[in-house]
N, CA, C and O of each residue as an XYZ file, in Angstrom:
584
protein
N      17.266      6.973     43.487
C      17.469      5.832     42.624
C      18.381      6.254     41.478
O      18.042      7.142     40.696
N      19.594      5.579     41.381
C      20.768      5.734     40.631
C      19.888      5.654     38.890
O      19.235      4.618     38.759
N      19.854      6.500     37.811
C      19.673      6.684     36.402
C      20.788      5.476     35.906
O      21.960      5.361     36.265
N      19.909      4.505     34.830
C      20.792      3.650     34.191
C      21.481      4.418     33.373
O      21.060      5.536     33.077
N      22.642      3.931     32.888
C      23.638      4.676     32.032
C      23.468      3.795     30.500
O      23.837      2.647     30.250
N      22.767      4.798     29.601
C      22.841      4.682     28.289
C      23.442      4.673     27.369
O      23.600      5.794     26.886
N      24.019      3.648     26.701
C      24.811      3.215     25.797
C      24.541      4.081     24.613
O      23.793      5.057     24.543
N      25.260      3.561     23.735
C      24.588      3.508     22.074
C      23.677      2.786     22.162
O      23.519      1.991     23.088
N      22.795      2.966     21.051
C      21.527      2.046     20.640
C      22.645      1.454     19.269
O      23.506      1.936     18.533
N      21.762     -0.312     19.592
C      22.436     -1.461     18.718
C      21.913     -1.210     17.404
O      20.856     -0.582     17.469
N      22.332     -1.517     16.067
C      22.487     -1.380     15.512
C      21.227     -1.733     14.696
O      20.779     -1.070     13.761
N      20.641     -3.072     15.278
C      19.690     -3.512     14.578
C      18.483     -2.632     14.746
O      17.513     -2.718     13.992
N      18.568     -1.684     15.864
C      17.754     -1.049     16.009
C      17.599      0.589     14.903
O      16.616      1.277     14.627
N      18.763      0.680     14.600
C      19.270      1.818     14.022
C      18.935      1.794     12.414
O      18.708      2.820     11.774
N      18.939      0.272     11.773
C      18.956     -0.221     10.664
C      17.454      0.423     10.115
O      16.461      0.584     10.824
N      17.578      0.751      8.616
C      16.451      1.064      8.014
C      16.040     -0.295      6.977
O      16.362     -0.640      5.840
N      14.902     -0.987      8.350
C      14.899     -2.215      7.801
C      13.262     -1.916      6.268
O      13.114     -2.652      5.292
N      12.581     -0.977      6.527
C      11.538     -0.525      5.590
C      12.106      0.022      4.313
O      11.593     -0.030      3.196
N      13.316      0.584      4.686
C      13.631      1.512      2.980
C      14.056      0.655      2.480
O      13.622      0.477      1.342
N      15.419     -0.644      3.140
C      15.783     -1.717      2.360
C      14.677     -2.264      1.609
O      14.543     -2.232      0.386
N      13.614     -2.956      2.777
C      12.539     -3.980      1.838
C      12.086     -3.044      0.836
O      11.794     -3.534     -0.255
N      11.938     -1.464      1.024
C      11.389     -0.699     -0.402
C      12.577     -0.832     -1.932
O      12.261     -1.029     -3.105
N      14.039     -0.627     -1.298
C      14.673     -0.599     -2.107
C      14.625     -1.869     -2.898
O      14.151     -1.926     -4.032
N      15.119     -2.849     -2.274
C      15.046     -4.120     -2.594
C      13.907     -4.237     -3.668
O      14.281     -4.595     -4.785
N      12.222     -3.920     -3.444
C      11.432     -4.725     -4.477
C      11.830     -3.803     -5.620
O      12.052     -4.368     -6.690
N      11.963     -2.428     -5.574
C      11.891     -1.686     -6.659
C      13.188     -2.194     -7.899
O      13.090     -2.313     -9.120
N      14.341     -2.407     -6.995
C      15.612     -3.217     -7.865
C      15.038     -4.468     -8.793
O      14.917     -4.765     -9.982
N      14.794     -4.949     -7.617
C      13.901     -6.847     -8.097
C      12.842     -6.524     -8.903
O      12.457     -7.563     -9.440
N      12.087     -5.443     -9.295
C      11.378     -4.835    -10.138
C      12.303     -4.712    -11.712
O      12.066     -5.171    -12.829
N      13.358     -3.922    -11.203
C      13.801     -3.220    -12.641
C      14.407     -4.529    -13.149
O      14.226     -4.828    -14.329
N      15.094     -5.313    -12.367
C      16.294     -6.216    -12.307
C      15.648     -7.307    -13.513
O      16.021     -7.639    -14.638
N      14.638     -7.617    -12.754
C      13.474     -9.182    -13.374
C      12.181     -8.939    -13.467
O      11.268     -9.598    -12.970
N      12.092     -7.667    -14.322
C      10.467     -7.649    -14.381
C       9.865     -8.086    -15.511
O       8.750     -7.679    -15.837
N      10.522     -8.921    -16.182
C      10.023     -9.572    -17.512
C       9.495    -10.982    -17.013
O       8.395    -10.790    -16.493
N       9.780    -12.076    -16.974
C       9.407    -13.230    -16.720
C       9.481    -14.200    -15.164
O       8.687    -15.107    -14.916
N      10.389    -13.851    -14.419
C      10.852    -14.845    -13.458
C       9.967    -13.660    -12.174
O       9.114    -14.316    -11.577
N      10.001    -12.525    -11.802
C       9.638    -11.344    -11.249
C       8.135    -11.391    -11.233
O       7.503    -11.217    -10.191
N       7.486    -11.661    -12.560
C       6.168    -11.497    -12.913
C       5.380    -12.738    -11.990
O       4.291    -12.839    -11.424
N       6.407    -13.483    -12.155
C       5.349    -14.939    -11.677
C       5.713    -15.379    -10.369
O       5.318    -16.478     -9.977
N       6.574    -14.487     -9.492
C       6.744    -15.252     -8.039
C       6.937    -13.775     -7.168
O       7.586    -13.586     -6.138
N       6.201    -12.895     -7.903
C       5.916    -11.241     -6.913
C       5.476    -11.951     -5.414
O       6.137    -11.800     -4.387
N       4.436    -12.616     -5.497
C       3.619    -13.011     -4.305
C       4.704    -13.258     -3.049
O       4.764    -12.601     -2.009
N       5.315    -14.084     -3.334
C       6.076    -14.405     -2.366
C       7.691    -13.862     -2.094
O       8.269    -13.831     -1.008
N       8.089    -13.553     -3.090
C       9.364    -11.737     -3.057
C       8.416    -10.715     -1.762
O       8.727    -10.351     -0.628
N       7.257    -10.527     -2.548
C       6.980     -9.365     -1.363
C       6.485     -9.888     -0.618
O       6.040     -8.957      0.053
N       6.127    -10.896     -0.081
C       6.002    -11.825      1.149
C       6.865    -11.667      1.949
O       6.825    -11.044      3.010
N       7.800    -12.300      1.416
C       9.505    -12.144      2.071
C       9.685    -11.271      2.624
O       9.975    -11.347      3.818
N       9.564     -9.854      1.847
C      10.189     -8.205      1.625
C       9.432     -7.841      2.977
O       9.954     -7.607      4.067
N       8.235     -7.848      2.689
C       7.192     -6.809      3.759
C       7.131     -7.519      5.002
O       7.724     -6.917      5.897
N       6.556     -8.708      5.384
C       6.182     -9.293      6.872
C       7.853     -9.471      7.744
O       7.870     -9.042      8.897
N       8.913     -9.960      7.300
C      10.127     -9.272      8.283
C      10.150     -7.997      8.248
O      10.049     -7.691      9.436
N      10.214     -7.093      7.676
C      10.501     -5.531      7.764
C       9.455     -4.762      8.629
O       9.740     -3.945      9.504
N       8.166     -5.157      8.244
C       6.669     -4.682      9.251
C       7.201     -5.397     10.779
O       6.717     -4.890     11.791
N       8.010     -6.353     10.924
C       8.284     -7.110     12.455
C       9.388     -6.199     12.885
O       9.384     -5.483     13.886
N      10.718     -6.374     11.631
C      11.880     -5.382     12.673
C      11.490     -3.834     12.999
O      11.822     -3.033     13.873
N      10.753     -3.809     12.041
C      10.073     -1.481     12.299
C       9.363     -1.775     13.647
O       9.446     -1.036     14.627
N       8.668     -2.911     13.595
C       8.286     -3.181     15.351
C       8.646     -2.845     16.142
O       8.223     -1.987     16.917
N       9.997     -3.761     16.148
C      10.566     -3.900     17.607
C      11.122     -2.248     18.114
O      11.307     -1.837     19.259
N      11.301     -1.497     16.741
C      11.661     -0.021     17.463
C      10.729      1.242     17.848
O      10.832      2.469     17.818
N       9.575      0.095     18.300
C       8.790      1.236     19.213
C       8.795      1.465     20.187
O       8.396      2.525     20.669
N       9.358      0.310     20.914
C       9.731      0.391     22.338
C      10.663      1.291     23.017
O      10.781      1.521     24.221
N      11.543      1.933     21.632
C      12.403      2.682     21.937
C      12.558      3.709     21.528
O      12.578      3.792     20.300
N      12.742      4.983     22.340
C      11.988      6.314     22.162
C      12.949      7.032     22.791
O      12.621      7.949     23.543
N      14.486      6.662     22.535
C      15.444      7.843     21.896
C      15.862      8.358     21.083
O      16.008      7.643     20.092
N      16.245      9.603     20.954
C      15.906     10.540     19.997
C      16.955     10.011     18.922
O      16.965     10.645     17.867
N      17.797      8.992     19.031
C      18.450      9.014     17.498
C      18.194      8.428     17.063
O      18.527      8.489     15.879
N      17.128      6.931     17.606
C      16.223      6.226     17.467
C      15.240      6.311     16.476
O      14.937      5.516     15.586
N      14.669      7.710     16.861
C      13.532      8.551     16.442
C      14.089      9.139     15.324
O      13.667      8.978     14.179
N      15.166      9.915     15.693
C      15.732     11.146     14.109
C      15.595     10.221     12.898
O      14.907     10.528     11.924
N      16.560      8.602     13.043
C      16.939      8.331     12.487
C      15.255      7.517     11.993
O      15.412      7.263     10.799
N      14.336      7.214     12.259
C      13.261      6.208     11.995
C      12.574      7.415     10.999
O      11.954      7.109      9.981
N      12.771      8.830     11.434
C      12.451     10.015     10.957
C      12.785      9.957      9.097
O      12.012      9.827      8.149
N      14.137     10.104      9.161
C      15.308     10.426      8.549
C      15.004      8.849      6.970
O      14.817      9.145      5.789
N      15.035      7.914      7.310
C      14.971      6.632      6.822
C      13.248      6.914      6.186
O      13.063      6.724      4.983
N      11.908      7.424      7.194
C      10.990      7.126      6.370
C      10.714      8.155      5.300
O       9.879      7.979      4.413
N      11.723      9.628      5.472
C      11.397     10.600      4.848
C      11.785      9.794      2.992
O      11.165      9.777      1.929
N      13.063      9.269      3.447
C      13.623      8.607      2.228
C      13.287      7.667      1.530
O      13.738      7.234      0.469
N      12.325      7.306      2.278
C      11.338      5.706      1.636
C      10.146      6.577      0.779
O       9.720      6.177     -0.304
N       9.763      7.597      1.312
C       8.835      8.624      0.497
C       9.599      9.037     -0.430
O       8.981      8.879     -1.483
N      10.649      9.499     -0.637
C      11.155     10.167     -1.284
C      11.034      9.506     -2.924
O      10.424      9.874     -3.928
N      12.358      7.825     -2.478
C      12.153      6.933     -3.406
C      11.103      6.565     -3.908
O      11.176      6.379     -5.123
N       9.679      6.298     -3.222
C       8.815      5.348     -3.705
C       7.868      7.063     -4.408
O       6.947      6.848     -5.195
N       8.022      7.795     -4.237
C       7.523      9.429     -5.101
C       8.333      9.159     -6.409
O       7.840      8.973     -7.522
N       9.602      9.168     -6.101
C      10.367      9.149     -7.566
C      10.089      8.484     -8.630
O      10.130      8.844     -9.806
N       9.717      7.189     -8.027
C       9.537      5.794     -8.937
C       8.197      5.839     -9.193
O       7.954      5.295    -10.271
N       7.071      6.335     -8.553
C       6.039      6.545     -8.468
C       5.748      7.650     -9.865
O       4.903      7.461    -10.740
N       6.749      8.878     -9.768
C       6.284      9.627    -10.868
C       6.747      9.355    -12.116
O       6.181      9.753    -13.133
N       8.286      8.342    -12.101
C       9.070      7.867    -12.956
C       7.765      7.704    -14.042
O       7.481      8.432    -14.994
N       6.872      6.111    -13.398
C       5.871      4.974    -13.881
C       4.431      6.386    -14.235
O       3.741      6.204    -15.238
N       4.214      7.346    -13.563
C       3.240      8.503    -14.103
C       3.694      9.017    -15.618
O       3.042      9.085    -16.660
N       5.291      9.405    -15.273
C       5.606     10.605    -16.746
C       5.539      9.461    -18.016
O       5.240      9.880    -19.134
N       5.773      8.265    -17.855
C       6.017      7.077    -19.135
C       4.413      6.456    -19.671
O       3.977      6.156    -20.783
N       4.045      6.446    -18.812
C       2.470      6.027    -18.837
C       1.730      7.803    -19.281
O       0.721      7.649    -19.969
N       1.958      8.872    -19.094
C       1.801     10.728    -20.153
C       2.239     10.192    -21.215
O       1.449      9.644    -21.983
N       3.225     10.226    -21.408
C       4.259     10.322    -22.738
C       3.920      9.268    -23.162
O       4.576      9.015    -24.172
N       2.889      8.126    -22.803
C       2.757      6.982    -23.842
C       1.171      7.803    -24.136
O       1.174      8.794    -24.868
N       0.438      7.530    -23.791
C      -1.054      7.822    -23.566
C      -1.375      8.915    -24.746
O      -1.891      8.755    -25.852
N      -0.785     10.290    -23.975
C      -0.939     11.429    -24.760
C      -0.110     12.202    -25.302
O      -0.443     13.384    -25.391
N       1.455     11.708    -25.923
C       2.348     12.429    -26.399
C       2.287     11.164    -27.721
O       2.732     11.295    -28.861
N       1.812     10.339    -27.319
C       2.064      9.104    -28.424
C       3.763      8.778    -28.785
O       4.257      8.204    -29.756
N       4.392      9.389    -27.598
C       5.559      8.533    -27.666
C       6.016      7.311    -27.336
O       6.585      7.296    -26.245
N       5.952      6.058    -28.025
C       5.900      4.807    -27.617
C       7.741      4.284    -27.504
O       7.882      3.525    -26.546
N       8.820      4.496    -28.123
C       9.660      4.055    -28.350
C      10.964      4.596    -27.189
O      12.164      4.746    -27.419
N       9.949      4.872    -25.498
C      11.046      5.333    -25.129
C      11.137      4.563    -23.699
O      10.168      3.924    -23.289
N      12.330      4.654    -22.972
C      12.304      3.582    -21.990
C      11.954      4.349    -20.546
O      12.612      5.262    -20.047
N      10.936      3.831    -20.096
C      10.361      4.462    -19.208
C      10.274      3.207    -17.949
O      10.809      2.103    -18.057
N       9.523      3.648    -16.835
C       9.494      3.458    -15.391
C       8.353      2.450    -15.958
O       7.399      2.867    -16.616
N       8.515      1.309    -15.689
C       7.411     -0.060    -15.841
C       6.667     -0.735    -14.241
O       6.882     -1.912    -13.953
N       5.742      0.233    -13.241
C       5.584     -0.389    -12.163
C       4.105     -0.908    -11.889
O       3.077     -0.287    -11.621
N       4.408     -2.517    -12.081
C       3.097     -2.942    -12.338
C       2.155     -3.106    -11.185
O       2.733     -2.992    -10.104
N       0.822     -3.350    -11.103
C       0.180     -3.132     -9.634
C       0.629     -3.824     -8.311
O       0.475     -3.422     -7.157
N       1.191     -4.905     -8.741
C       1.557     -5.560     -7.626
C       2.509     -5.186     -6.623
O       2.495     -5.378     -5.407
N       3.697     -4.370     -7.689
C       4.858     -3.415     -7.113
C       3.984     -2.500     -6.846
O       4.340     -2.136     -5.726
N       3.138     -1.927     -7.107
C       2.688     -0.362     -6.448
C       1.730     -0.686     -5.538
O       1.272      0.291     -4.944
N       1.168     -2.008     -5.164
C       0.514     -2.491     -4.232
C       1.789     -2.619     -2.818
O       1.603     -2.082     -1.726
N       2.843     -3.310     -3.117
C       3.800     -3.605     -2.169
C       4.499     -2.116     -1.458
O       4.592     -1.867     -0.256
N       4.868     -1.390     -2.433
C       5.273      0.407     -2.289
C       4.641      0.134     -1.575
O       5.059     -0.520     -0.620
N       2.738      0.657     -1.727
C       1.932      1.265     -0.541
C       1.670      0.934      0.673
O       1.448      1.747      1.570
N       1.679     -0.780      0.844
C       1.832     -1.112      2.056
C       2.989     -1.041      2.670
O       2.954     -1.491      3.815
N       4.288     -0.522      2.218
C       5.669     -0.478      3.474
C       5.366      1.062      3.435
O       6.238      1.662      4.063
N       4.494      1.833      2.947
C       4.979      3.315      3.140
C       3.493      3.108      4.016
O       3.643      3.889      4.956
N       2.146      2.457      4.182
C       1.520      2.329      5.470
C       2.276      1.715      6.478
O       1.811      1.907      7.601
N       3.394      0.971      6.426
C       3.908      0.490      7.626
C       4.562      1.645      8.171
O       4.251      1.942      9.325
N       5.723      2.627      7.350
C       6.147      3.275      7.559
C       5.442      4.287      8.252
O       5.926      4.686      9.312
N       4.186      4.861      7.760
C       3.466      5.953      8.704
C       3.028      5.170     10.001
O       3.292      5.815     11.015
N       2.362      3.812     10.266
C       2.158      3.353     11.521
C       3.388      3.237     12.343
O       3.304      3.166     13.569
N       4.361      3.217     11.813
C       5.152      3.041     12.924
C       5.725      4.560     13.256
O       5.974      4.846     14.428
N       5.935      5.557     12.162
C       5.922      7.290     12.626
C       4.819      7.586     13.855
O       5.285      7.961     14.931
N       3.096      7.397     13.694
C       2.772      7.705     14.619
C       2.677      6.688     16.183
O       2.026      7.002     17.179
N       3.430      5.577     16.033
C       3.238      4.796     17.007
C       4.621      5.430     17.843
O       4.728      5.296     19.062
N       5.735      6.192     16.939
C       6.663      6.630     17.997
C       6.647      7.916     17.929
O       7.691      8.440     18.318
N       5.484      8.912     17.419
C       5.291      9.798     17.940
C       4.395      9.700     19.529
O       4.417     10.508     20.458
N       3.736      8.565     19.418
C       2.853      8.337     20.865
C       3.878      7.816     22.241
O       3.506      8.209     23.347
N       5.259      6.867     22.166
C       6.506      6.672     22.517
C       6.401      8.171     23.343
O       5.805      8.368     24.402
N       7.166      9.161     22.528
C       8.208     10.283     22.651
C       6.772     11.353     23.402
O       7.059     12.503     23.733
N       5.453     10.894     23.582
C       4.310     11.619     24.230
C       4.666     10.981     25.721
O       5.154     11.576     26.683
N       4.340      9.828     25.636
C       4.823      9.038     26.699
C       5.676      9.472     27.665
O       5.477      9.745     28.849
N       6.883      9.503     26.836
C       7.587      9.905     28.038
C       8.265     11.350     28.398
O       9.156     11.727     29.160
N       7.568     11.833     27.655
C       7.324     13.430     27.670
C       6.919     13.830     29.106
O       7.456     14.512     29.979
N       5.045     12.716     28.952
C       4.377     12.880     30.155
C       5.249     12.377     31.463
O       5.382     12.815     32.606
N       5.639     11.541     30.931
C       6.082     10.941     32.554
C       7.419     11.916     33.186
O       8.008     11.743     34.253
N       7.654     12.929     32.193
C       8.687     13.645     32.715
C       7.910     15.388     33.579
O       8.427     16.266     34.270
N       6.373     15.146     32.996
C       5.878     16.616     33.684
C       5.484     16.208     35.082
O       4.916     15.186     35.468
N       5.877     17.150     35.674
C       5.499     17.147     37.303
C       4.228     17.069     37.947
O       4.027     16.647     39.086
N       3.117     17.643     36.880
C       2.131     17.483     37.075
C       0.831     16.615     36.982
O      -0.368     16.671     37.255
N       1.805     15.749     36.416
C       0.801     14.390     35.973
C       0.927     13.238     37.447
O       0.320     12.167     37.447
C-alpha cells in the first residue's frame, strides 16, 4: 500500500492560537484597565479563551513533529509571558506592601486577568499532554510487536 505523500502542515494548524489569546488579554489589560476593561472582562475573556481552547483542539489530531515542536515551542512561551507578568504584578504588590514604596508604576493584574492567565496555561498543558498521548500512539503503531 502506496504511503500518502505529506505536505506542509496548513497554517492554521501551525498558528499559536493560546499565546495570542494570552497575549491579547494581558495588552487589553495594560491597554484599558481603568474603566471600559474593568466592566466587560467577562466577555473579552469569553471571546479570548473558548475560540483558542477550540483551535488548540483541532491540533490533536495531528501528531507531526513540527506540529508538535512548534505546539512545544508556542506553550513554552505562553509560560514564559504569563511568569513574567505574573512576577511583574508579585515584585509591585513587595515593593508596595513591605518596602512602602507607593509612588511607583508597577504590573496591575487583577483576579480576573490572573483567573483568565490560568485557565489558557490549563488549556495549554491539556493539550501538551493530549499530544504527548498522539506521538505514543503512533509510536505504538509503528512497533512490530504490538
Amino acid at each position: 500500500m502506496p504511503t500518502p505523500k505529506l505536505g506542509k502542515p496548513s497554517t492554521f494548524l501551525l498558528f499559536p492560537w493560546g499565546l495570542l489569546s494570552i497575549v491579547l488579554i494581558l495588552t487589553l489589560n495594560f491597554a484599558l484597565s481603568d474603566g471600559w476593561f474593568r466592566s466587560n472582562w467577562s466577555w473579552i475573556t469569553l471571546i479570548l479563551i473558548i475560540p483558542a481552547a477550540i483551535f488548540e483542539n483541532f491540533k490533536v489530531g495531528y501528531s507531526t513533529m513540527r506540529i508538535m515542536f512548534m505546539k512545544v515551542v508556542y506553550s513554552l512561551i505562553s509560560f514564559l509571558l504569563v511568569g513574567v507578568a505574573f512576577g511583574g504584578a508579585l515584585s509591585g504588590w513587595y515593593l508596595r506592601k513591605f518596602q512602602n514604596l507607593t509612588n511607583l508604576d508597577k504590573v496591575k493584574l487583577p483576579w480576573y486577568v490572573l483567573l483568565a492567565l490560568v485557565v489558557m496555561l490549563l488549556i495549554q498543558v491539556a493539550q501538551l499532554f493530549s499530544m504527548l498521548k498522539a506521538v505514543k500512539r503512533e509510536f505504538m503503531s509503528l512497533d512490530p510487536d504490538q
